[in-house]
N, C-alpha and C positions, 0 to 999 in steps of 0.2 A: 534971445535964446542963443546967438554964435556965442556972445561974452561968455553961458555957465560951459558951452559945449570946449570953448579954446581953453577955460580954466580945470575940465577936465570935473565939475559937478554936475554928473550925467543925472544923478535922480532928481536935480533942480529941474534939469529938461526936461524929465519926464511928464513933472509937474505943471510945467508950461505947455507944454506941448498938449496933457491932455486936456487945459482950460483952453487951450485956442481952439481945438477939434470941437470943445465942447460947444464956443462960442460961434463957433461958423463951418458945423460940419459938410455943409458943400464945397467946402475949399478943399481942394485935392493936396495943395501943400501940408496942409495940415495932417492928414492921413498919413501920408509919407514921413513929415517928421515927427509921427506917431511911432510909427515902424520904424524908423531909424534911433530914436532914443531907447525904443526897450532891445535894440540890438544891444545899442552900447551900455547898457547896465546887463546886459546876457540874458536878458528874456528874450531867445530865440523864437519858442514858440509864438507868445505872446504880440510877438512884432508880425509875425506872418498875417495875420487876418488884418492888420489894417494895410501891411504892401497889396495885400490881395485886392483893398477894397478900394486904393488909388489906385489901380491898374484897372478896375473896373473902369474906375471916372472918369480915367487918362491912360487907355493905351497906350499909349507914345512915349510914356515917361521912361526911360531910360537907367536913370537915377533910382527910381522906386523895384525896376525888375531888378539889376544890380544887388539892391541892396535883401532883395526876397531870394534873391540865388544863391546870396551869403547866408542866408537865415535856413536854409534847404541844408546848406553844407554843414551847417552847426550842427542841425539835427539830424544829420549823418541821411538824409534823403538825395544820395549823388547824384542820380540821376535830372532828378526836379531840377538841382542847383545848375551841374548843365546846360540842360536848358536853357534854363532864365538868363544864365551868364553869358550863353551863345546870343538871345536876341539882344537883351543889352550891350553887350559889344558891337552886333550889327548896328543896331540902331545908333550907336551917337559915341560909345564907349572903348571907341579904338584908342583906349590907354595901356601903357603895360602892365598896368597894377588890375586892372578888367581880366585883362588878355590872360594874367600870371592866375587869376583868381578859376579863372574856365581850365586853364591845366590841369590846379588841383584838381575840380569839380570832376573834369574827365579823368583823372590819372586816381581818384577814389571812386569811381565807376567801374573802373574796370578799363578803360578805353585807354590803356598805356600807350600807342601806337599815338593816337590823336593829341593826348597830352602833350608829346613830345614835338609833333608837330607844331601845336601852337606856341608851346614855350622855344624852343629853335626860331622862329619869325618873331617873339618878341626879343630873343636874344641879336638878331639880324639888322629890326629897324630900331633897338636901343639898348648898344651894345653896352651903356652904362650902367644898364638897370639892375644886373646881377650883384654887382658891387654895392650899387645902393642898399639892396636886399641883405646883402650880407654885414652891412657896417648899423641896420636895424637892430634893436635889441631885440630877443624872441625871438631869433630867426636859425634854424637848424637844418643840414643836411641831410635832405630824407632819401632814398632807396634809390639806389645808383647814383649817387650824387648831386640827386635833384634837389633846389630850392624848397620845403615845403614846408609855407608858416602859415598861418590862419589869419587868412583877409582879411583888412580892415575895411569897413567901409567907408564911403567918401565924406563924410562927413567928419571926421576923427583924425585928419589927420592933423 
């Protein structure tokens, strides 16, 4: 499954992904890379009920809230995404690419203040990260000069 993922044939994924769920749907990985392959072909909705349903099986999983906070934010449910983004970050996702994903979440909330907060501390403990952001294709200037692109999730990169 990384070979169709790294070659960028997402609905191969799909396809794999939903014969291995099919094959052993106690496996919580499988759930998750349920949820993570219909992100990446834009079935946002669609991916939500299987993040939901490895987060049932695996509280803990960090990877799967992640990638459900990105799926909130597609469908424009700020708040949710938030959320998710906040406990995934807590739990295990002190990354800047997390960290940048919860600004937007907050900063299309409504919660301008806290956005800025968080993306200022990811600007502090990686002071490269903006530049990387910027040399991204798809990446644009949003309101006051802030970074705002549309998350990838971890899997994609």
């Amino acid at each position: 499954m990384k070979l169709y993922t790294a070659e960028g044939e997402h609905d191969s994924v799909l396809v794999y992904a939903r014969r291995a769920l099919n094959a052993d749907p106690t496996n919580v990985r499988y759930w998750t890379n349920m949820g993570l392959s219909s992100y990446q072909v834009g079935r946002y909705g669609e991916a939500i009920p299987y993040l939901e349903e490895a987060l049932r099986r695996d509280p803990e999983r960090w990877t799967a809230r992640y990638d459900l906070g990105l799926c909130y934010l597609q469908t424009e449910r700020y708040a949710n995404a938030a959320e998710n983004i906040a406990i995934a970050a807590r739990d295990g996702g002190q990354r800047p690419d997390v960290l940048h994903s919860l600004g937007i979440a907050l900063f299309r909330s409504g919660k301008t203040d806290s956005a800025l907060v968080v993306w200022r501390n990811v600007l502090a403990r990686w002071p490269e990260y903006a530049i990387q952001l910027r040399a991204r294709p798809g990446t644009a200037a949003g309101a006051r000069g802030v970074i705002d692109e549309t998350p990838v999730p971890r899997g994609s990169r």
